[in-house]
C-alpha positions in Angstrom: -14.2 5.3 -1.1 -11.6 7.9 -0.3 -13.9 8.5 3.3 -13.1 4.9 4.2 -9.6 4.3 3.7 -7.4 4.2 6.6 -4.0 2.8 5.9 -3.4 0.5 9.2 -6.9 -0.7 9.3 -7.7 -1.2 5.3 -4.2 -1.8 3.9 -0.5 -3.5 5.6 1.6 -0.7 5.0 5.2 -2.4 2.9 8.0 -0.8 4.5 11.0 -2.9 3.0 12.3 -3.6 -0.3 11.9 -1.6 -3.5 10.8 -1.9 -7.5 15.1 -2.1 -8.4 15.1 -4.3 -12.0 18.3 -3.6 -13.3 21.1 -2.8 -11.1 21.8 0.6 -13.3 18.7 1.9 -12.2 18.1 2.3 -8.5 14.3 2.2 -8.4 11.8 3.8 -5.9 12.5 2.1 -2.1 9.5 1.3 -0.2 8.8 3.8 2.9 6.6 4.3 6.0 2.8 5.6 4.7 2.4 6.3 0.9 5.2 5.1 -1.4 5.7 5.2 -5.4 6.2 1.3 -4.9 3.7 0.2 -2.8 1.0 2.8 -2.8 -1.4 2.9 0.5 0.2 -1.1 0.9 -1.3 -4.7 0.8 -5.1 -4.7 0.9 -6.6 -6.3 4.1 -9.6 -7.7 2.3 -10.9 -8.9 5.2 -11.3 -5.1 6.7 -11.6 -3.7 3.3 -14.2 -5.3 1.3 -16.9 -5.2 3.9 -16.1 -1.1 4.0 -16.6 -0.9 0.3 -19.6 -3.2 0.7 -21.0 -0.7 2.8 -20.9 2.6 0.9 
């Protein structure tokens, strides 16, 4: 699977917000690419599953 992953065309990458519960503890913000919060993004299932599909 790691061959087929392509963040723009398997996964919307989350560029806003951020994991902050409790206003004591700031969190991990949500960035451009690969982020503690969002990982590789949304999954675009309809790009996505046919590539797993595949291999």
């Amino acid at each position: 699977m790691s061959s087929i992953i392509g963040r723009g065309t398997y996964f919307y990458d989350v560029t806003t917000g951020n994991n902050q519960a409790d206003p004591s503890v700031p969190g991990y913000p949500a960035t451009t690419g690969w982020d503690p919060i969002t990982g590789l993004g949304t999954p675009n299932a309809a790009t996505l599953l046919p590539a797993v599909a595949s291999h």
